[in-house]
N, C-alpha and C positions, 0 to 999 in steps of 0.2 A: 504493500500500500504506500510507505513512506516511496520507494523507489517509484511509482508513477504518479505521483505527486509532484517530485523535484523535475522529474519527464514532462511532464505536461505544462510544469508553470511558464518555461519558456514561450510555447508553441501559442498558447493562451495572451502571452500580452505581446505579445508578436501581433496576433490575429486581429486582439485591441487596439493595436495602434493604425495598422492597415485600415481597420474600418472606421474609425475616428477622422482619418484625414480624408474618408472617401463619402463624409457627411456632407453638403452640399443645402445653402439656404434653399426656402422656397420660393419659386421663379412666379411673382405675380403680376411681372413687367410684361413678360417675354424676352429678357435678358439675355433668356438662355439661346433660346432660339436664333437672334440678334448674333450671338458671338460665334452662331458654325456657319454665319452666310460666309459663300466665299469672295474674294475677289484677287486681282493680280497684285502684288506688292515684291519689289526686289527680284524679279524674275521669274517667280513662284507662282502657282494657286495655294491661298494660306484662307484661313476662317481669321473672320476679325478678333477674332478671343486671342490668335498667335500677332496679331498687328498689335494688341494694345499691351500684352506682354512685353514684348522686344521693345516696346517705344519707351515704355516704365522705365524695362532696367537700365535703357540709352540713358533716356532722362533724368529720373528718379532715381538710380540706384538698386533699384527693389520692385517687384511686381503688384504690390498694394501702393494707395498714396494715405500716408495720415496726413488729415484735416487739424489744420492746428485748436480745436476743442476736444480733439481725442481718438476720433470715430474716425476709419477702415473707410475708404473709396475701394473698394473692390476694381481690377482692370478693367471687365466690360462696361461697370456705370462710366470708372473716368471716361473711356472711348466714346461712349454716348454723347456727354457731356459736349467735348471736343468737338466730336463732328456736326451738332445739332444745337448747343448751345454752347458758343465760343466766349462769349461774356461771362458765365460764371466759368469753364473752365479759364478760362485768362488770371481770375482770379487767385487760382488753385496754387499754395505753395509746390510747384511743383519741381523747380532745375537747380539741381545739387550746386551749389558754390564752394568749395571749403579752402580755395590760395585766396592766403591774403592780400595778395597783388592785386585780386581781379577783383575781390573786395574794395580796397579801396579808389580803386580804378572810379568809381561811384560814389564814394566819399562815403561808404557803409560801417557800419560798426563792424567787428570783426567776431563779438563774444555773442555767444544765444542763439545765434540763429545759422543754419545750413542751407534753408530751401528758401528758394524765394518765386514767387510770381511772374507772369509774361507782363501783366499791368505794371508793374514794376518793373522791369527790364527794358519795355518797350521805351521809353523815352533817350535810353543809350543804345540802343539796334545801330545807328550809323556809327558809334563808337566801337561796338563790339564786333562788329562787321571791318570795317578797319585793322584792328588788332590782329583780328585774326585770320587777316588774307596775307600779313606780314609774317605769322609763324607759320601760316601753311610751306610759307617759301623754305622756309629752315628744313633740313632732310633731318626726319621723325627720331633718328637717333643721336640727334642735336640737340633736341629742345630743352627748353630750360623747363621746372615747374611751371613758371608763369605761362609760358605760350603754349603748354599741352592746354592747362586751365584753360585759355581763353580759347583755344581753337574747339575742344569740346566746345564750354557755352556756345559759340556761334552756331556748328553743327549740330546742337540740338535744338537752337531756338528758329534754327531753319527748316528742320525735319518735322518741329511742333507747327511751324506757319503752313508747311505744306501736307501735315495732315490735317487741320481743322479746314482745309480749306477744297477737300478732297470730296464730299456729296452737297455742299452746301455753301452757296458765295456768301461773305462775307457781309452782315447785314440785313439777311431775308429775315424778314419775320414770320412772313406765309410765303412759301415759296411756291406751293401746289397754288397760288393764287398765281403769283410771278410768272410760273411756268402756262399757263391760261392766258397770261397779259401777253406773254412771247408767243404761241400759237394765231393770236388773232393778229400779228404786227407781222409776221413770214412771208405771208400771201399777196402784201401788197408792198411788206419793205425790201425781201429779196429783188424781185425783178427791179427794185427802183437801185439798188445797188448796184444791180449786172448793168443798169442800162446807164449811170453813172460813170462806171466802168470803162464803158464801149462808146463815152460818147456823144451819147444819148439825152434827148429831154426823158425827164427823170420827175416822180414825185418829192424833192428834199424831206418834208417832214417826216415820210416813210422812212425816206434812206436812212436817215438820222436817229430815229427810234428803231430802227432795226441793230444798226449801227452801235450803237448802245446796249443793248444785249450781246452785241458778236463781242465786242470788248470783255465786256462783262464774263461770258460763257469762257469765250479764247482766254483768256488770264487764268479760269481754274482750269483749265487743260493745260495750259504752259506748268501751271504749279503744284498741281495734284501727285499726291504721293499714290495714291488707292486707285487702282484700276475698276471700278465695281462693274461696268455694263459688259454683261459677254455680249459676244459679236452674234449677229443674225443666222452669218455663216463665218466660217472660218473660224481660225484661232486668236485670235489677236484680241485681250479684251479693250476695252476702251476709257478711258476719263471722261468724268461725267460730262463737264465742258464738250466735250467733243463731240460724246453723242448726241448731246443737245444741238450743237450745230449742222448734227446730221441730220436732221430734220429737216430742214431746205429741200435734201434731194426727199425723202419720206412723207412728206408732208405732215408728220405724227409726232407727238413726241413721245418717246420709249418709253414701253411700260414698265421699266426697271428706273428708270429716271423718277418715274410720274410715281412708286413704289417708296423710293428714296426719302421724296417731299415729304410725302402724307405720313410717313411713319415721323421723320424729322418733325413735323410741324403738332405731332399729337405730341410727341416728346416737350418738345418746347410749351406746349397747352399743361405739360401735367398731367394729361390723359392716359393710364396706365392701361386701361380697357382699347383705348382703339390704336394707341402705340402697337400693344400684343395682336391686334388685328392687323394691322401693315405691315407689325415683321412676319405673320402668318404667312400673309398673303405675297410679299416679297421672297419667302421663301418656297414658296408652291411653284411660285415662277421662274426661280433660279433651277430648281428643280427639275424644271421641263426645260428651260433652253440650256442647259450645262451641267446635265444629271452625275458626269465622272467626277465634277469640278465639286460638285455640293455633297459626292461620297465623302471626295475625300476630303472636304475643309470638313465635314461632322466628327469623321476618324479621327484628323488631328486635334479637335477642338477635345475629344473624346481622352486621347492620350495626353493633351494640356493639362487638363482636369485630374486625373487620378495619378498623377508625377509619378510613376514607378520608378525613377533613379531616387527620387526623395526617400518616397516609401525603401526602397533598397537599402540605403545610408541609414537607416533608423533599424532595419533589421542586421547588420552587418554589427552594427556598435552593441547592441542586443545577445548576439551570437556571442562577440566575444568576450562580453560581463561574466555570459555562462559558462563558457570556457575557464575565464579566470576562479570561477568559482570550483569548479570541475577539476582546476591545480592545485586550487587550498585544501577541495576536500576526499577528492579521490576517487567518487562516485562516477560509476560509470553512466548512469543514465543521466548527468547531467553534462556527460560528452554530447550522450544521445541526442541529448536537449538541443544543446546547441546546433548538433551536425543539422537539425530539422529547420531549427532557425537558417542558420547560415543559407541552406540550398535553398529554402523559401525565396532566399535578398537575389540568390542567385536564379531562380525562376524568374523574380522582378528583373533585375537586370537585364534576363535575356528578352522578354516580352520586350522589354524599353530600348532595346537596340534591334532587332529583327523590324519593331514602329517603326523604328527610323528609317530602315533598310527600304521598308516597302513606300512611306511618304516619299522617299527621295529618288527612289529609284535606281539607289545604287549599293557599291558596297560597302562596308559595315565604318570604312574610316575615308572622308573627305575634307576633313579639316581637327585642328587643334583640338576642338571639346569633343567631337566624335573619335579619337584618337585618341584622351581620356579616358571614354569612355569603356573601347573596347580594349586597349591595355588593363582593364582594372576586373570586366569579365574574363579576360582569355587568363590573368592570374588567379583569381576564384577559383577555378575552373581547375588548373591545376593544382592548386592548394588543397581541394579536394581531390583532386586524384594521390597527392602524396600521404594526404591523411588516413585515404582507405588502406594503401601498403603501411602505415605506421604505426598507425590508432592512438598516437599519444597525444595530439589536441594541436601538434606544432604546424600541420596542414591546413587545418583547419583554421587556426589564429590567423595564417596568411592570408588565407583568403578574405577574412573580415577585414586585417587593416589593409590592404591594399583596395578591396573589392570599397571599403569608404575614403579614402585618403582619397583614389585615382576623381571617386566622383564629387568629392569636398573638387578637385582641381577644376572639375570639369564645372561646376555650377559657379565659378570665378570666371571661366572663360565665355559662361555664358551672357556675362555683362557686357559684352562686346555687341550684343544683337541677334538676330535672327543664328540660332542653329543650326538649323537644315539650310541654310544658304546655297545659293547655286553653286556647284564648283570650280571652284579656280582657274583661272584660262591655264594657267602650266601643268592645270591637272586632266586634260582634256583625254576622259576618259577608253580605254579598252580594255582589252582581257589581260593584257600585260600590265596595265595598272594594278587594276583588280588585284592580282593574284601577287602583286608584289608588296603594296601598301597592306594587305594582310597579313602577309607572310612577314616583312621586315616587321610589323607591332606584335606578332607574337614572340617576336625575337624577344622585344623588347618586354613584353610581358615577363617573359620565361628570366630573363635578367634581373628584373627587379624583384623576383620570387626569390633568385639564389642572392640577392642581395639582402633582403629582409630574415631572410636564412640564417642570414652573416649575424645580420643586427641582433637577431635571437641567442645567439650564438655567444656573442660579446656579454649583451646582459644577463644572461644566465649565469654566466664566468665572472660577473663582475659585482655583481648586486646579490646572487643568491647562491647556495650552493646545491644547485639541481644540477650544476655543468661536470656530470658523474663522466667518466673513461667512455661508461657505453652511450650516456648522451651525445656526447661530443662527438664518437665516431658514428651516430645515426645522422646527426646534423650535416655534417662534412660530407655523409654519402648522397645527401641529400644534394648538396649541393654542385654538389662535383655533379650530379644525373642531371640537375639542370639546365648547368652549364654546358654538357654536352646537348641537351636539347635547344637551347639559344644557339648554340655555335651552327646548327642544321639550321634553321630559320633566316638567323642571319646572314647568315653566308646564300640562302638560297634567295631571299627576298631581294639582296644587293643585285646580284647576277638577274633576276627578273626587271629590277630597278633598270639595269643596263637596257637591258633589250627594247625594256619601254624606250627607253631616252632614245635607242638608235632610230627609233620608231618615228617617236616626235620630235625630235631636234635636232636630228640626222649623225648621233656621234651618241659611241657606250658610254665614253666616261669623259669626264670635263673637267673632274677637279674642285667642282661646285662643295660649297658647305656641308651640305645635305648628304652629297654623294659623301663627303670625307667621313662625317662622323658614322654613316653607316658604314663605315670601311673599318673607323675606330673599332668598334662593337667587335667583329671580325676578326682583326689582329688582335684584341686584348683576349679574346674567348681563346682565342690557337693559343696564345702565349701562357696561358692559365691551363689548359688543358697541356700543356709539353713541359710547364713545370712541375706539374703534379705527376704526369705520367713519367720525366726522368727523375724524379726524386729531390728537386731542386725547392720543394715546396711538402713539409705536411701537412699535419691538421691548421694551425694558425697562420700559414700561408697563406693557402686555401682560402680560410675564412677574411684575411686581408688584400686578398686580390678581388674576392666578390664585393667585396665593399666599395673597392676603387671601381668595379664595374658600375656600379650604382652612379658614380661621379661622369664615367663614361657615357653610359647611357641616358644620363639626365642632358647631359650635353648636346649629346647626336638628336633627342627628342624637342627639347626648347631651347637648347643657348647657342646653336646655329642660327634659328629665328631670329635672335636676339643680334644678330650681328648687321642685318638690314643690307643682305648684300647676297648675290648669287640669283641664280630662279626658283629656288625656294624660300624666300625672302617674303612669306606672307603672313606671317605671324606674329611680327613682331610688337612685345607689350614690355613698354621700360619698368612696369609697376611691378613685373615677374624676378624682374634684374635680381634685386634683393633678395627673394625668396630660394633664387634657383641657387644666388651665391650662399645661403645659408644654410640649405640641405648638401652642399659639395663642403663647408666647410665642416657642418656636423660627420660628414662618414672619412673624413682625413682626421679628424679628431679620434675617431671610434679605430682606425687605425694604429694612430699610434697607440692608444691603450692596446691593443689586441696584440701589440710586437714587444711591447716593455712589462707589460703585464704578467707574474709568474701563475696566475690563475687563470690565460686563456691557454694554459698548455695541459690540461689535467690530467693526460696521457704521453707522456715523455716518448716511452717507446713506442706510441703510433706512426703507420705509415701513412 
């Protein structure tokens, strides 16, 4: 009884947590509805729930906005807000400031406050717009604090002007009135325009009032972030501005346009009843002219909602309290506990990369956070596979901290924007991509396993006295296996990497960053593998060269990025600089204790 007690309690607040973050207000807007319309945005079909997200954490920081009285803007109201009532969102503390340069640039106080309003910014836009066309000039691993600050603020209070300005001009109060006023003024202002044109005696007052909406409409077509109208035929969605203007040849104005209005203008009334009628109705009709496009914005809006990397991160940290528990006390079903926990994180994990795979259309790694992502499964992954040959809990523990560290990394990168972003012109995908950006991150995976290997390795020797003869020599076998399983990945991922290249750039090897530090990977595994194998190397060898692969491999993954230079030069983030220098200087540190240390040797006579 006590033994499935300590079994179960795991699996139990595992389940509690899962269903706690999958509780969801109730929708008496039609809110919900609203955030899986789709439309085109960054190259993509995306549901507006993934447009107010990525705009948040540009913006904001964070996917909610607090209200300086206290209370949660949830993303799809602020979105609302935004595209349909620009006035109070204007008001919205919403754009992160925290240099004090660009503080006082404004003459602001510097203490109390972080987020400030568009109403409040708007009066320096030609100031801040200035600024920051002069640090855009500076190449990005130049800039000072001040001019990242300022160049953000502009780029976001530019992406903020161009999405409020994306279903709705500026100023409408009724716009499905607006849109009526423009219907009757086409019929007699276009011809008066062509014949203007051409030349021609012309009605002016027509020309003029027509004239006046082309301005009007053409300006939110120039500046529209949101693509919402799918095309009649073809592929190409449209800006609303645009479609409107297509109404000339039409003589109509689009019923996705005319959809737009009336939900927009219930919104702005307050009208929570005929709002939820227009996004209905707006959505019945996406439905019918763009039925793949409204799968897949519900899908993703679907996978937005239930964060399976989040929910993952919360079972991984879970896994291994019970594991640590499972050390202190011995009990084998609170192994059990955990191993149930841990592959739960890792069923999450894999559902939340196979989503992505199918959103995008591609393979499992296309950029920095998806390359997070699946380094942090494909070590799960084996961390249980070494737990099942060991059953001592040390397989299992990897896989929790890596299987949360990799996704802590990756929910940082996603403050960058849009995730599933289009891929990268030098990533211009085939099968020799594919199969090689796989292959090199399970390398890389398999790397940081025998690295954290290491790390086990040290603090068991150094903190406790678990690091017994036959620990030491399970650890060390452990990692010598995985090293040779890196050294096959990486070494075959590079040589695939080649082929691509000869592919697309017309040459295997170039020299490039990218290409070097995959090559690093490569020669560090051979050299650690032919030190071991002649004898040049025992157990704290070993356990000192995986460490230094960790430094290795952090390198070839982010601090090639970081040098802003080659064709794989798309990644780069100064704010990482720090971080990446201080996990290379923690396992040089973990080093030298592992060499000078007479307790990382606990087996003299090991080979």
């Amino acid at each position: 009884m006590k033994n499935r007690l300590l079994f179960w309690t795991g699996p139990v607040i595992g389940l509690l947590w899962v269903v706690s973050n999958l509780v969801t207000r109730p929708d008496v807007e039609g809110l919900a509805d609203f955030s899986r319309l789709p439309v085109l945005e960054g190259g993509r079909i995306k549901p507006l729930d993934t447009v107010a997200r990525t705009s948040l954490m540009i913006l904001h920081g964070r996917q909610t906005l607090r209200l300086p009285e206290g209370s949660i803007l949830p993303p799809d109201r602020w979105l609302t807000e935004a595209l349909f009532n620009a006035p109070l969102a204007d008001s919205r503390p919403l754009f992160a400031i925290n240099n004090p340069e660009v503080l006082a640039l404004f003459g602001w106080e510097t203490q109390g406050r972080k987020f400030f309003s568009f109403a409040e910014l708007e009066p320096s836009l030609g100031v801040i717009d200035a600024q920051g066309e002069m640090a855009a000039a500076v190449d990005a691993a130049r800039r000072t604090p001040y001019q990242t600050a300022i160049l953000n603020l502009r780029n976001g209070l530019y992406l903020y002007q161009r999405l409020k300005n994306s279903v709705r001009p500026a100023g409408a109060e009724d716009f499905s009135g607006e849109l009526a006023d423009f219907a009757t003024v086409v019929p007699a202002g276009a011809p008066a325009l062509m014949a203007k044109r051409e030349g021609k005696p012309y009605d002016e007052a027509a020309c003029n009032e027509f004239l006046a909406f082309a301005k009007r409409y053409g300006g939110m077509a120039q500046t529209a972030l949101l693509l919402p109208v799918p095309p009649p035929t073809g592929t190409t969605w449209l800006p609303l501005g645009e479609a409107l203007l297509g109404m000339v040849a039409t003589g109509s104005i689009p019923e996705t346009v005319s959809a737009y209005a009336a939900a927009g203008d219930a919104w702005r009334r307050g009208d929570a009843a005929d709002f939820a009628s227009a996004v209905h109705a707006l959505t019945d009709l996406l439905s019918r002219r763009a039925p793949d496009a409204s799968r897949h914005a519900a899908f993703e809006e679907f996978f937005n909602r239930i964060e399976p990397f989040y929910q993952a991160m919360g079972l991984y940290v879970l896994g291994f309290l019970i594991l640590c528990a499972f050390w202190l006390r011995g009990d084998s079903a609170l192994r059990t506990s955990a191993l149930t926990v841990i592959i739960a994180a890792l069923l999450l994990h894999t559902f939340g990369l196979a989503a992505r795979m199918w959103l995008q259309g591609r393979p499992p790694v296309t950029n920095l956070y998806s390359s997070a992502v699946f380094i942090g499964w494909g070590t799960a992954l084996f961390g249980l596979f070494l737990e099942r040959l060991q059953r001592d809990g040390i397989g299992a523990a990897c896989s929790s901290i890596i299987g949360f560290v990799t996704l802590v990394i990756a929910q940082h990168l996603a403050g960058r924007g849009d995730t599933l972003e289009m891929l990268q012109a030098v990533l211009d995908t085939n099968i020799w991509l594919a199969t090689h950006v796989v292959a090199i991150t399970i390398g890389y995976s398999a790397m940081f396993l025998a690295g954290l290997l290491a790390v086990i390795y040290v603090v068991r020797g150094l903190f406790t006295s678990a690091l017994t003869p036959e620990t030491a020599r399970s650890l060390t076998r452990m990692i010598y296996g995985v090293i040779c399983f890196a050294t096959l990945f990486s070494f075959v991922g590079t040589v695939l990497g080649g082929i691509w290249a000869d592919q697309s750039w017309g040459r295997f090897w170039g020299w490039d960053p990218k290409e070097n530090g995959a090559l690093l990977i490569v020669i560090w595994c051979a050299v650690t593998l032919h030190a071991r194998l002649g004898g040049y190397i025992r157990q704290r060898g070993l356990v000192a060269m995986a460490l230094f692969g960790n430094v290795v491999t952090s390198f070839s993954w982010f601090g090639v990025n970081m040098l802003g230079v080659g064709l794989h030069s798309y990644g780069f983030m100064d704010r990482a600089v720090p971080w990446l220098a201080a996990f290379m200087g923690l396992q040089i540190a973990l080093i030298a204790l592992t060499l000078v240390s007479p307790r990382m040797n606990p087996d003299p006579g090991a080979k």
